[in-house]
N, C-alpha and C positions, 0 to 999 in steps of 0.2 A: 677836242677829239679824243674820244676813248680809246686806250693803248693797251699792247697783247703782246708779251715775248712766248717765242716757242721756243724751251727747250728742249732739243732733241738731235739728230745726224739731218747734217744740209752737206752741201758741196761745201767742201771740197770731195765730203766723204759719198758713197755712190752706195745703190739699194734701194730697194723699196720705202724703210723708214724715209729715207732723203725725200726720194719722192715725194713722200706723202706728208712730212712738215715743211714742202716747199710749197706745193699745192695749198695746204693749209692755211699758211701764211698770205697767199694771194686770194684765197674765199675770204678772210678777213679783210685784207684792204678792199676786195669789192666791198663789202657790208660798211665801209665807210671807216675803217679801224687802222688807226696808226701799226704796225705791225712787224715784226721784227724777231732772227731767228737769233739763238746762243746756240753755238753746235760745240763740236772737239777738234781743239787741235790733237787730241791725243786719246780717240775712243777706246783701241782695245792697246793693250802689248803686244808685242807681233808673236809670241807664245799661243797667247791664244786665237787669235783669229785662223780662222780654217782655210779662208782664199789666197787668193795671190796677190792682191794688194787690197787696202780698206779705202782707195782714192781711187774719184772718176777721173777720164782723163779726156772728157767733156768740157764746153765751156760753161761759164759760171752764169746761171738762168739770170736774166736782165729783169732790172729794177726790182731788186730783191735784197733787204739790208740785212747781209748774215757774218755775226759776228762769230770767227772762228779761235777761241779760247779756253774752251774747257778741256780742262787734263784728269781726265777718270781716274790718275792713279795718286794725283798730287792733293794731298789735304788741305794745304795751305792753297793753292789755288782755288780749291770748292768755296773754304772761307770768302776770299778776296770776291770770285763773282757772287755771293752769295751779300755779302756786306755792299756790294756795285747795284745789286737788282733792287735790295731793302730800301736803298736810294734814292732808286729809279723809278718807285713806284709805280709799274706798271700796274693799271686797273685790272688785267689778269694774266695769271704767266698758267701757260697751256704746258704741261711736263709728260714727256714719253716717255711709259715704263714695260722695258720688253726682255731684261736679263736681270737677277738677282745681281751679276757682279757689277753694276751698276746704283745697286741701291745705296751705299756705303756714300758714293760722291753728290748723287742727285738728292739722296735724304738730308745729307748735310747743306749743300745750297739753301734747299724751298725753307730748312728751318731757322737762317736767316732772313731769307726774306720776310716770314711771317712777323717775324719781329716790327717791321714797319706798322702795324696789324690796320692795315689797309686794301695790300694786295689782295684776291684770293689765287687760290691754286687750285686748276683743276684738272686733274691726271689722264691719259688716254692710256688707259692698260692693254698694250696688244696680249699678255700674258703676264699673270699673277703664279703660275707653277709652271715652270719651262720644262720643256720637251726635254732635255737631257737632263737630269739633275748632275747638282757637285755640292760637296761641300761647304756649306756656309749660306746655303740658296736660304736657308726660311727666316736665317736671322737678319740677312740683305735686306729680303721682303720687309720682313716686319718691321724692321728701323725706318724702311722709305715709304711704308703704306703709314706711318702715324702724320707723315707732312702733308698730301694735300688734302684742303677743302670737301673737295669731290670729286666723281670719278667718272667716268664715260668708258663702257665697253664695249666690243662688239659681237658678245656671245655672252648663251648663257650658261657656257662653263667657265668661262672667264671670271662673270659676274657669281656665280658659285662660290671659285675659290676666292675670290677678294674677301666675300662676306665671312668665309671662312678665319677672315685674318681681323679683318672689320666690321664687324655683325652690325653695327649702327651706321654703316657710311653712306650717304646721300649718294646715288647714281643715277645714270640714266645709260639705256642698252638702243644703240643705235647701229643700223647697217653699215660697214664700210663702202663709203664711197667710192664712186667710181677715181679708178688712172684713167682719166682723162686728160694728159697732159703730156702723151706719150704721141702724139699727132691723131691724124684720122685714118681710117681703115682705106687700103688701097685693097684694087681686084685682084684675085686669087693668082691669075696668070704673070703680074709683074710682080707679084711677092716673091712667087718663085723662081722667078727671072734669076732675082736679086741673089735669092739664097745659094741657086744652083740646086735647085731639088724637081724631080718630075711634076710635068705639070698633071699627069692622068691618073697618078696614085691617087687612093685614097688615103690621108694623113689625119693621124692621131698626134696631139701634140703635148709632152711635157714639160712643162716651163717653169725655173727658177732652180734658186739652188736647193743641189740635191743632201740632203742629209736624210737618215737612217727611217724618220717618222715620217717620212712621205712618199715613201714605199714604191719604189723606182724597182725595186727587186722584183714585186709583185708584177709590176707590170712587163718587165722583161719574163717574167716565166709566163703571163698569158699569152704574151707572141710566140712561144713557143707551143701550144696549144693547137693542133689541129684546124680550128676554124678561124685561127688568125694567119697560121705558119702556112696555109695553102689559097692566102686571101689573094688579093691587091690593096689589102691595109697596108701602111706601115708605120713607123712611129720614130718622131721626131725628138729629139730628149734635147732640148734649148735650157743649159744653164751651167754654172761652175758648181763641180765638187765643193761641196765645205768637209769631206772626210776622204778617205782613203779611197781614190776610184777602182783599184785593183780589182776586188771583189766584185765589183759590177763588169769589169771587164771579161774576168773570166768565167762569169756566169753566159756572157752573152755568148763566149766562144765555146762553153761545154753543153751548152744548148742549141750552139748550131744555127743561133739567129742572127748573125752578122748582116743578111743580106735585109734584114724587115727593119733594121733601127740604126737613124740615122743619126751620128751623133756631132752635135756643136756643144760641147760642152766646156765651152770659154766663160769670162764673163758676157754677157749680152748688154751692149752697151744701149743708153735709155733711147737712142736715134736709129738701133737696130730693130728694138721691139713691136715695131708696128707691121715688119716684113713677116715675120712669126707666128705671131698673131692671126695675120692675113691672110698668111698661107695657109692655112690649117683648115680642115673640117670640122674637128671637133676639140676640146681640149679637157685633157684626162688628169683629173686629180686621186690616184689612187692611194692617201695616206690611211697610214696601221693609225696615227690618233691626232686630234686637230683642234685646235679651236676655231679660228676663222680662216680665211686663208685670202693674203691680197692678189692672190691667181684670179680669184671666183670675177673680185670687181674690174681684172682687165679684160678677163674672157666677155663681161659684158657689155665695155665700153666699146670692143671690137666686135661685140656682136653674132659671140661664137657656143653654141651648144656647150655644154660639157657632162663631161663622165664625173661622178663623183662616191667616192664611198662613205657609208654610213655612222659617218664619224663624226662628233664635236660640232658644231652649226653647219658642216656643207649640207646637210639636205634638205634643212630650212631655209639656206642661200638659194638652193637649185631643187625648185619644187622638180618632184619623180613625173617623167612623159608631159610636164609644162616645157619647160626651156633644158632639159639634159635626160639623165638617167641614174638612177643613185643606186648602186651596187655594196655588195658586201666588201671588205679588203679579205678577197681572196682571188689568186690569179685564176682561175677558174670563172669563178664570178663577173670578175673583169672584165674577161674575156670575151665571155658567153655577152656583157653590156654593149663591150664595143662589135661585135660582129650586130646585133639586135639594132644598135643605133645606126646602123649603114643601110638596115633594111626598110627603114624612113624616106619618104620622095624628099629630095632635096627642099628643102627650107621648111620643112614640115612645124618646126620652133623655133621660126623666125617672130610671128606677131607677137607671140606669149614672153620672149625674150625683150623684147623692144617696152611690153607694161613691164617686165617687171622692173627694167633699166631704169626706166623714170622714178622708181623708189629711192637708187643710189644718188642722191646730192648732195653735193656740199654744203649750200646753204641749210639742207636738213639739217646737218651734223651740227653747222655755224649757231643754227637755232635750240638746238640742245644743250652746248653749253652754256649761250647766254641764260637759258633757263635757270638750269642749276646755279649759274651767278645771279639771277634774280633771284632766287629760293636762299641762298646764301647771306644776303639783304638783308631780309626780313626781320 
């Protein structure tokens, strides 16, 4: 049986990455593949993580082999599993690369392991240039973009800046897959049971965590907006600060919208997100810059319109008047979207929502990388 370590954030640690190299991990054992995750006992320093804790407090997803070992900060650890994997010859180790301060420990691992020169490596770059730059970001990169094999993106400014770094590297640009793994969609009326939110609003809904480039601002100044501030809209904002909430807070109060936006802005844990989801009419991605966004693939799993501005692959994700509306990032613009999108008969992008759903699969994605490990072959 062919064997596939994923390294990347599993449970214990909680997020979307978790999500999605847990999910990962089980499209390959479908596909018939021994399979198996390496995560961190110790992803960030607590300096820099922005939330309030980097562990779910979830139980750990059943029959799932996840080894929790990696120390981001420990050299000599990178060594150790790095000399453990060369070993272990998995036929391919699948590597998440989503922050430059991560390059230094996961560059070092995969170029151990290449040493066995059997393995291959094949990278899934949520991001090659991160949203907030610091210090040390291009040299991270470039140390961790010479180890793997190949690479898998899901956009193509992602795939831009990689070749930027690797003008010659073997790729292939594939849709993120559906969170499908978050349960199934329940009716509007028990979503909001759950949550405590009216059933007769009309709801806009922001989800995940909020940092600076996904422009939570923006959309608080279109609720203040005339054609939103005198609606029966109002807006949901489902997710944890990763930076300083003040400023949003007292935007909300010096503009007088306290009553149109309702805020849970906890962590949303992975057994809450389906009430969210559920509840909502539409859901609004209004980021200033983006490359993909793993909002786009839950909105579709749950089967929900979206607002999106014209940033980075959301409007290639969310064709304009098919399954959403794609807007400028400006709260005006927004605004003018979400009042436009209510003026729609109810499920008016539902069918077109539903083709383009069957795009997002797993086994797509599962068959892209076998590709490029056939191509690798040769």
């Amino acid at each position: 049986m062919a064997s596939a370590v994923i390294i990347g954030p599993a449970h214990p640690l909680r997020g979307g990455l978790a999500s999605f190299d847990e999910r990962l991990t089980r499209a390959f054992m479908e596909a018939g593949w021994d399979a198996e995750i390496f995560t961190f006992s110790l992803q960030y320093p607590g300096f820099l993580f922005p939330g309030t804790t980097q562990y779910s407090d979830e139980p750990a997803p059943r029959n799932l082999n996840i080894n929790v070992c990696i120390n981001s900060i420990n050299p000599f650890n990178w060594i150790r599993i790095g000399n453990l994997l060369r070993k272990k010859k998995p036929d391919l180790v699948i590597v998440r690369y989503w922050l430059p301060f991560m390059g230094p420990c996961l560059g070092t691992i995969l170029n151990r392991v290449k040493k066995n020169n059997f393995t291959r490596i094949i990278c899934i770059a949520d991001n090659v240039i991160p949203h907030e730059k610091r210090p040390g970001d291009k040299w991270f990169t470039r140390y961790f973009l010479k180890s793997p094999h190949a690479f898998i993106t899901m956009s193509e400014k992602v795939n831009n800046d990689l070749l930027t770094f690797r003008p010659e590297a073997k790729f292939k640009i594939v849709d993120h897959p559906l969170y499908d793994n978050f349960g199934d969609k329940i009716d509007v009326s028990s979503a909001r049971d759950f949550l405590e939110i009216s059933k007769t609003a009309k709801i806009a809904l922001f989800f995940g965590f909020i940092r600076k480039y996904k422009g939570l601002d923006l959309l608080i100044k279109a609720f203040a907006d005339p054609i939103l501030k005198n609606s029966e809209i109002k807006l949901v904002v489902a997710g944890e600060f990763y930076e300083d909430a003040q400023p949003y807070l007292d935007l909300i109060t010096t503009l007088n919208v306290q009553d149109k936006i309702i805020l849970r802005t906890h962590f949303i844990a992975d057994s809450e997100v389906k009430y969210y989801l559920s509840s909502c009419d539409v859901v609004v991605q209004p980021y200033k810059n983006a490359t993909q966004s793993g909002v786009t693939p839950l909105a579709y799993h749950f089967e929900k319109p979206m607002i999106v501005t014209n940033v980075g692959a959301l409007p290639q994700l969310v064709p304009h008047e098919k399954v959403g509306l794609v807007c400028e990032p400006d709260a005006k613009d927004i605004a003018s979207a979400i009042k436009h999108f209510f003026d729609y008969p109810p499920g008016h992008f539902q069918k077109n929502l539903l083709e383009e759903k069957k795009k997002l699969s797993w086994p797509a994605l599962i068959s892209s990388i076998l590709s490029l490990q056939h191509d690798l072959e040769k």
